[in-house]
C-alpha positions as CSV (number, residue, x, y, z in Angstrom):
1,X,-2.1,-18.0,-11.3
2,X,-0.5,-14.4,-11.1
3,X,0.5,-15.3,-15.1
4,X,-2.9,-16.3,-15.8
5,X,-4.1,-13.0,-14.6
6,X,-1.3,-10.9,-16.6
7,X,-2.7,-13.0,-19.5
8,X,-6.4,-12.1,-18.6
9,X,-5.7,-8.6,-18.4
10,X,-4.1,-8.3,-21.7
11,X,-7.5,-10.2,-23.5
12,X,-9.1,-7.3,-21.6
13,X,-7.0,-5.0,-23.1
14,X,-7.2,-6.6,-26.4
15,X,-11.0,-5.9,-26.5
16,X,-10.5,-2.2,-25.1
17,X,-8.7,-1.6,-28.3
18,X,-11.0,-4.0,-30.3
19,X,-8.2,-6.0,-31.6
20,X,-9.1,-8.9,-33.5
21,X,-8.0,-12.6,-35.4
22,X,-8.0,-10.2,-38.5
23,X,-5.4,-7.9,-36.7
24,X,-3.5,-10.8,-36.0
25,X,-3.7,-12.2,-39.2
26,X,-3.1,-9.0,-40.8
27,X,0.5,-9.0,-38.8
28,X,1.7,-12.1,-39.2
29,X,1.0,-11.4,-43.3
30,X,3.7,-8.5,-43.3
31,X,6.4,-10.7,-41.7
32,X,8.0,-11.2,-44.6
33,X,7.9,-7.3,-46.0
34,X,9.8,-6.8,-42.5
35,X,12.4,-9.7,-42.2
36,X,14.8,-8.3,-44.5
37,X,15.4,-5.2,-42.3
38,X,15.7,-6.7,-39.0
39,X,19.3,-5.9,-38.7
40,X,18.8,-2.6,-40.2
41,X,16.1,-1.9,-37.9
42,X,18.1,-3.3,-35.1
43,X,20.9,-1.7,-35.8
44,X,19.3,1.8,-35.7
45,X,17.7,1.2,-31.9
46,X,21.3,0.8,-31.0
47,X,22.7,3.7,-32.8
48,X,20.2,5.8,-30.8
49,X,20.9,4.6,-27.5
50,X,24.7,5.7,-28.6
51,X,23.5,9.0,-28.4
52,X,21.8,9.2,-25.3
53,X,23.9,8.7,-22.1
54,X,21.1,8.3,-19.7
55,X,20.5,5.2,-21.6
56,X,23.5,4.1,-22.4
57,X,24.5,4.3,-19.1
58,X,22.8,0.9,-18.3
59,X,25.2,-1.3,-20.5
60,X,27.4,-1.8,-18.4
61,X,28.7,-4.8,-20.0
62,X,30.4,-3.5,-23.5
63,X,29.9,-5.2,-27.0
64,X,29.3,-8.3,-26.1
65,X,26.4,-6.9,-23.8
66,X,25.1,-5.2,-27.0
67,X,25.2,-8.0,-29.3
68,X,23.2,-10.0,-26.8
69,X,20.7,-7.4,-26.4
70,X,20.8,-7.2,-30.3
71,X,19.1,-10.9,-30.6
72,X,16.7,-10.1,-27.7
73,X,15.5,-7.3,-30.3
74,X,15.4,-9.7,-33.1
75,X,13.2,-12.3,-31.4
76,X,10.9,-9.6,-29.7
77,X,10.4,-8.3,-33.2
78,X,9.9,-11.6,-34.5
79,X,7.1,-12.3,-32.2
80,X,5.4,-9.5,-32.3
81,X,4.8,-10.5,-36.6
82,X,3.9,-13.8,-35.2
83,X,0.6,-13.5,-35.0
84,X,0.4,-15.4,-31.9
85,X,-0.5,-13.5,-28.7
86,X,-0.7,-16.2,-25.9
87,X,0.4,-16.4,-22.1
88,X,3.6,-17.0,-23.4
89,X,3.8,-14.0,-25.0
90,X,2.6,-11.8,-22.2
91,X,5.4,-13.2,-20.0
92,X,7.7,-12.6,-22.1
93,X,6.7,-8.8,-22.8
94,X,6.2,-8.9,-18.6
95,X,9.8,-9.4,-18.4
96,X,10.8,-6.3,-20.3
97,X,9.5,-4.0,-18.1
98,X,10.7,-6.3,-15.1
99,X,14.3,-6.0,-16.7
100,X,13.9,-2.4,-16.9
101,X,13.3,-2.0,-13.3
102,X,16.7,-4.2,-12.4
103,X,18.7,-2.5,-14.5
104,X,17.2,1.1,-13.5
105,X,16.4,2.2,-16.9
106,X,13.8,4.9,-16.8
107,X,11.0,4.1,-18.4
108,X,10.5,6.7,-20.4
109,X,13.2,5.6,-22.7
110,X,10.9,2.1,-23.5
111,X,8.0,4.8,-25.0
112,X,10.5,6.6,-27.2
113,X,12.0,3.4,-28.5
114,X,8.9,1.9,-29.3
115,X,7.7,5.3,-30.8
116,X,10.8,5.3,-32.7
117,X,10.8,1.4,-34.2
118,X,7.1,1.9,-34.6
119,X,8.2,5.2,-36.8
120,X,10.4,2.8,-38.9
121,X,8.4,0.0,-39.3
122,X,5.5,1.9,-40.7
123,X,8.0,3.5,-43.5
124,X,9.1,-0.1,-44.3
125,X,5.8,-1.6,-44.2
126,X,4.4,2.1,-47.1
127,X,7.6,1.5,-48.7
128,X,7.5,-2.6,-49.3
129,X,3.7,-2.6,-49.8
130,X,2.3,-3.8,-52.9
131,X,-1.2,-4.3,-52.2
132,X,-4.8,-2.1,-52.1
133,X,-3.9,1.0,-50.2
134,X,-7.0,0.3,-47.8
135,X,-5.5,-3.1,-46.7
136,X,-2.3,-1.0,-46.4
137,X,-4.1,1.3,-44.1
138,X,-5.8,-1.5,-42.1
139,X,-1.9,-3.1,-41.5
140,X,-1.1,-0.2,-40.4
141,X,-3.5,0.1,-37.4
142,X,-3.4,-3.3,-36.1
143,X,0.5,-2.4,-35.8
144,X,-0.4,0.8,-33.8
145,X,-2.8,-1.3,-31.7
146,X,-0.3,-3.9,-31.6
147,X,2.5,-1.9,-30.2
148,X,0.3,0.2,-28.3
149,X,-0.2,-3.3,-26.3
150,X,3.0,-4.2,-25.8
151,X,4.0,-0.8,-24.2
152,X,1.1,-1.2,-22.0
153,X,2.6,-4.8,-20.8
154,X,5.5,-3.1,-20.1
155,X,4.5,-0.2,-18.4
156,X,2.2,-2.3,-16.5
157,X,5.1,-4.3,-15.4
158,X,7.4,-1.8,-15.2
159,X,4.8,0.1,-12.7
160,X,4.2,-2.9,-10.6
161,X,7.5,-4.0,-9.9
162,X,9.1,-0.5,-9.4
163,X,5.8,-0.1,-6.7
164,X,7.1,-3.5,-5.3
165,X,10.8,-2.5,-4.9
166,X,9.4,1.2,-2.6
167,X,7.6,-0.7,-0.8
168,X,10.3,-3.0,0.4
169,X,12.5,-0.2,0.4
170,X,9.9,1.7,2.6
171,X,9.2,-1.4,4.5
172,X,13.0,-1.6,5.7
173,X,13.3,1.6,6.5
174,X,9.8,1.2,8.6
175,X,11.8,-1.2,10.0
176,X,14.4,1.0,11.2
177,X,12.4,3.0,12.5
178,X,10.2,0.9,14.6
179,X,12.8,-0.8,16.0
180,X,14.9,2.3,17.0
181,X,10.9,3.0,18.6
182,X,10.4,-0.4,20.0
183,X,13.9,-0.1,21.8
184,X,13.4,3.0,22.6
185,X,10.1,2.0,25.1
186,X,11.6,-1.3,26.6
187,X,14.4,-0.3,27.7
188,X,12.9,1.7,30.2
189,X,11.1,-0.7,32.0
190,X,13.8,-3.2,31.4
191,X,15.9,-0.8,33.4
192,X,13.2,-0.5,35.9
193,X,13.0,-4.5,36.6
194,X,16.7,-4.2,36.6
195,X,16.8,-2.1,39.1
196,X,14.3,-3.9,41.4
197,X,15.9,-7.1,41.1
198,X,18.9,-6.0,42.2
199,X,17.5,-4.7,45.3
200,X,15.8,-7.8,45.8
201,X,18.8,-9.6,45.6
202,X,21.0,-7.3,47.4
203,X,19.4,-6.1,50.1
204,X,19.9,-7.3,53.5
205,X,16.7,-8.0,55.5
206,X,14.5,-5.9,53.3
207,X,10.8,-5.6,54.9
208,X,8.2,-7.1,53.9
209,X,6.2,-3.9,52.6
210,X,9.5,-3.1,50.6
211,X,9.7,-6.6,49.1
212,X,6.1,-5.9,48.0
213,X,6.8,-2.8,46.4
214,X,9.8,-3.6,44.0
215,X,7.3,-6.9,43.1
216,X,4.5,-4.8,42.2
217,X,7.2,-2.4,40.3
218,X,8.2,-5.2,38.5
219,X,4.6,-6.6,37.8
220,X,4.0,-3.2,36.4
221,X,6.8,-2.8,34.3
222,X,6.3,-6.4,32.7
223,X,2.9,-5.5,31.4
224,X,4.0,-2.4,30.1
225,X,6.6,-4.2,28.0
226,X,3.4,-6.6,26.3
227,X,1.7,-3.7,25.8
228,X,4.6,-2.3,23.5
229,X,4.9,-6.2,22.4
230,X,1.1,-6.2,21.6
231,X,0.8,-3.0,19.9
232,X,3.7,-4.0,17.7
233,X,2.2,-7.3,16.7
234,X,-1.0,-6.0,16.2
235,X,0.5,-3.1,13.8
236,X,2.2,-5.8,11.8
237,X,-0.1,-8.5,11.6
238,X,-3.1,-6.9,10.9
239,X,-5.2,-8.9,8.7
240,X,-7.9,-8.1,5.7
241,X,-11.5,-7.6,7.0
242,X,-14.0,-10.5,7.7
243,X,-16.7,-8.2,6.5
244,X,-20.2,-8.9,8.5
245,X,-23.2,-6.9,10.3
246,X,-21.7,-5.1,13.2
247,X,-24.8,-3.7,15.0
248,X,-23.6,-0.3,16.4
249,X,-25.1,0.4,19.7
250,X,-23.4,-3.3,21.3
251,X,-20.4,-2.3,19.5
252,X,-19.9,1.0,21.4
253,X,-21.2,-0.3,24.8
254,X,-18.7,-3.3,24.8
255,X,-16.2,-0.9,23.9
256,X,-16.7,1.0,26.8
257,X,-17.2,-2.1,29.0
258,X,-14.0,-3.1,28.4
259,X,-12.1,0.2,29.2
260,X,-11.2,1.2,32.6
261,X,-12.8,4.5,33.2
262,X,-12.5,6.8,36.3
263,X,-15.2,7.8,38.0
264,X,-14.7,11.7,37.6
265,X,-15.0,10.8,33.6
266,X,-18.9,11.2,32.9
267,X,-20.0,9.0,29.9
268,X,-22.9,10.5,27.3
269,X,-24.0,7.8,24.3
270,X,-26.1,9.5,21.6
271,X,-26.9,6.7,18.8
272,X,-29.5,7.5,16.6
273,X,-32.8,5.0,16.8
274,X,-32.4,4.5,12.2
275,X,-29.0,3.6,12.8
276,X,-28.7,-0.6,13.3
277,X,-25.3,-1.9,12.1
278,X,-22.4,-1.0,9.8
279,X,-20.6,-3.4,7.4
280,X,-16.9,-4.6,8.8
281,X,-14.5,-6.6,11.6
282,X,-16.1,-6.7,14.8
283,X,-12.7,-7.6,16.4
284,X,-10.6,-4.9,14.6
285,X,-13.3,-2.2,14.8
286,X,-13.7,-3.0,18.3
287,X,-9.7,-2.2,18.5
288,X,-10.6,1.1,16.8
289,X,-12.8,2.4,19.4
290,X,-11.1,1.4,22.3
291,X,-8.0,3.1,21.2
292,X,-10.5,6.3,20.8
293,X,-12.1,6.1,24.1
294,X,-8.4,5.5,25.7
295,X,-7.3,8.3,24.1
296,X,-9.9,10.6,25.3
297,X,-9.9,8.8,28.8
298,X,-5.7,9.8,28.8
299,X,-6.5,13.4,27.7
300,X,-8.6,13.5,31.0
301,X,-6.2,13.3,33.8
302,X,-8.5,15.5,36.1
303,X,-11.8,14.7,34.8
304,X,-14.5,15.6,32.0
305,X,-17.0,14.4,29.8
306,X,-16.9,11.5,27.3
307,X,-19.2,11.5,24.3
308,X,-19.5,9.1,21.9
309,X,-22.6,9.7,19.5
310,X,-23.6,8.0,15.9
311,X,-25.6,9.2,13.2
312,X,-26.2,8.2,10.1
313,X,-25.1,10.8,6.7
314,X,-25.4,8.9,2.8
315,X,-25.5,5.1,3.3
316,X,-22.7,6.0,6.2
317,X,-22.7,5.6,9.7
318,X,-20.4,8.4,11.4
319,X,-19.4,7.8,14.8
320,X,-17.6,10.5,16.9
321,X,-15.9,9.8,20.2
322,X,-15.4,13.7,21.6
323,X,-13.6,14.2,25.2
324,X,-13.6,18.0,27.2
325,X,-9.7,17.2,27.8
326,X,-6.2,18.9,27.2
327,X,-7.0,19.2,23.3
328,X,-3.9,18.5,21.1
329,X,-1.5,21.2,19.8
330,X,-2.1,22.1,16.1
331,X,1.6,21.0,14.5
332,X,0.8,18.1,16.6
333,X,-2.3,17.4,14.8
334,X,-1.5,16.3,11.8
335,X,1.0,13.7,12.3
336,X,-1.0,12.1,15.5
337,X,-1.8,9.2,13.6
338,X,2.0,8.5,12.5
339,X,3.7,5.3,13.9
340,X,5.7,6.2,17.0
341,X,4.4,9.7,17.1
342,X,2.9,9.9,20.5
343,X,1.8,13.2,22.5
344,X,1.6,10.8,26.0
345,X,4.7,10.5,28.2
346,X,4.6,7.1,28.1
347,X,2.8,6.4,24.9
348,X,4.5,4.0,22.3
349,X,2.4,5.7,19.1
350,X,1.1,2.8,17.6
351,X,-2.7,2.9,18.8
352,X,-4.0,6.1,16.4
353,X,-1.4,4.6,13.4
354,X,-3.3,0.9,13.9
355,X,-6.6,2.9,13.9
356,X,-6.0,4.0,10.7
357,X,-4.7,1.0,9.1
358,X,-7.6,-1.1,10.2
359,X,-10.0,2.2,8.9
360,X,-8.1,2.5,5.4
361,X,-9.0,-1.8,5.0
362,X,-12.8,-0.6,5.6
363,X,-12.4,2.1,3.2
364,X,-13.5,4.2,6.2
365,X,-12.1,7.8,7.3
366,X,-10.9,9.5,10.0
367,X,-11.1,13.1,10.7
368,X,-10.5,14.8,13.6
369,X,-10.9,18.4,15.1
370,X,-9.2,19.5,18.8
371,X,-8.6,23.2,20.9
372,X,-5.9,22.9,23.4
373,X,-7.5,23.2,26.8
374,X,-11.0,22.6,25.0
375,X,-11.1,19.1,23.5
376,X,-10.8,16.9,20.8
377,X,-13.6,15.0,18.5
378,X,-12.1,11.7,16.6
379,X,-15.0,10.8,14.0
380,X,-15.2,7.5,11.9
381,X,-17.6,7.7,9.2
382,X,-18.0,3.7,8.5
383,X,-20.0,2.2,5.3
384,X,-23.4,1.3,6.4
385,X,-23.6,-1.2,3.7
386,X,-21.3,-3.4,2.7
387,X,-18.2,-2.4,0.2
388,X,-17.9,-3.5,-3.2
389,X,-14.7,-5.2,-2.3
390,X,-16.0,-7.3,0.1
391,X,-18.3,-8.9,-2.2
């Protein structure tokens, strides 16, 4: 299927350029002007690359490396005066840039090399020509258009797979990272538990309240640890959007239903009467807003006012979830929603970085303003209709 796209794409880009079965046949007519210089023409690509160390630098495998590469030439100039431009063609183009990529060539040397067999092709092709100059002129740009195709296969290829290789890079060093964090915050109540059990299993005659305590210690510690556990599987496993009606107001108040709230924390909802639903996951935005409101529940150790208030701004619904609590400090501001970055004691830093993730699949924003000792206002401006890619 993936080929079939690749394929699809490059009959999309066929018509961008308006290439046509004349252009085509036009090509595979000049074949035989070109034959006699393939080794000449070949010959020159690999003078070039003589010169050029950056280049060179990625035969690695002497002569006989050359040589080889030498016939690849020869059959990729062949088929490109073929005059047939099928899936198999494509592939084969696909691979280049591919091949590029594994051997670390940059790819700026694949433009200048095309620019530069293009260059000598066209002298060949004014040279050789015996026909009408018009039908000269008319070979001349289906080559351009031809070539101009094939370096955009490439690059297309070359782009996606040198993408593919940061992200896994990126991905391993997430890794790292996140396991360093994830350590990091069970050991501790690992140790805890530890630490109880021993008592419990050392102790001589320990009372019964004591007994309770280093229970309820351990109780305490063990849902800490699935909290970590949870956070961390809901950070990795996060899945696309099932994109549906997600009426606003029962959104909020089942939010707030299920988050433990003191009772010095007063609660203020402000939702606009025009506002009725916004287009996305119930489940995951649901996780978006109670990581807000337990965010500005934790910035409220002594009390204060929640307010969480929706309006709706440009086929947009923005929600804001504001707290009166500690406020966050300005160089901490901008990497709050970083995973593992925490400004809690005990926080793992996953809940604002899963937040984000789940808003960047809505193609939804978050901004967010704070004072220390003042506040902070976490707003979500949601599509209020539903996204182009979720049709």
């Amino acid at each position: 299927m993936e080929e079939m796209q690749r394929y699809q794409r490059y009959q999309e880009l066929q018509r961008y350029v308006s290439w046509s079965d004349d252009d085509a046949t036009r090509i595979a007519a000049a074949w035989p002007l070109v034959e006699p210089h393939l080794p000449a023409l070949v010959q020159d690509f690999y003078d070039q690359i003589e010169h050029h160390p950056d280049a060179k630098r990625v035969i690695t495998g002497g002569a006989e490396q050359v040589e080889r590469l030498k016939q690849t030439l020869m059959g990729w100039l062949r088929e490109l005066f073929s005059g047939r431009y099928d899936i198999a063609y494509v592939r084969r183009r696909w691979k280049v840039g591919w091949r590029h990529v594994e051997i670390g060539l940059d790819q700026v040397y694949t433009s200048v090399a095309l620019s530069r067999l293009r260059h000598n092709l066209r002298v060949i092709l004014r040279r050789d020509w015996r026909g009408d100059i018009p039908d000269l002129i008319s070979l001349l740009n289906s080559l351009d258009r031809l070539i101009d195709l094939d370096l955009a296969v490439i690059e297309d290829a070359y782009q996606t797979e040198h993408l593919n290789r940061r992200r896994q890079v990126e991905r391993l060093a997430a890794i790292g990272q996140v396991a360093g964090g994830i350590a990091h915050e069970l050991r501790n109540p690992l140790n805890v538990v530890k630490t109880s059990v021993y008592y419990l299993r050392t102790a001589k005659n320990p009372t019964e309240a004591k007994r309770a305590e280093h229970l309820e210690r351990i109780e305490r510690q063990v849902e800490a640890a699935d909290r970590v556990i949870t956070a961390l599987n809901d950070f990795a496993k996060l899945p696309l959007p099932a994109f549906r009606p997600v009426p606003v107001e029962n959104l909020l108040r089942e939010t707030l239903e299920q988050t433990l709230l003191p009772e010095n924390i007063a609660v203020k909802i402000q939702i606009s009467p025009a506002i009725e639903h916004v287009w996305g996951d119930e489940r995951q935005l649901n996780i978006v807003f109670s990581n807000l409101v337990r965010n500005a529940r934790d910035a409220m150790p002594h009390g204060g006012q929640l307010t969480i208030s929706a309006q709706e701004t440009d086929n947009a619904v923005t929600i804001a979830v504001a707290d009166t609590g500690q406020g966050i400090k300005a160089d901490d501001l901008k990497r709050i929603t970083e995973p593992l970055f925490s400004t809690k004691v005990r926080g793992i830093g996953l809940g604002l970085a899963i937040t984000r993730a789940i808003l960047e699949k809505h193609g939804a924003r978050l901004h967010v303003e704070s004072q220390e000792g003042k506040g902070s206002t976490f707003t979500v401006q949601l599509p209020g209709q539903r996204p182009v890619s979720a049709t």
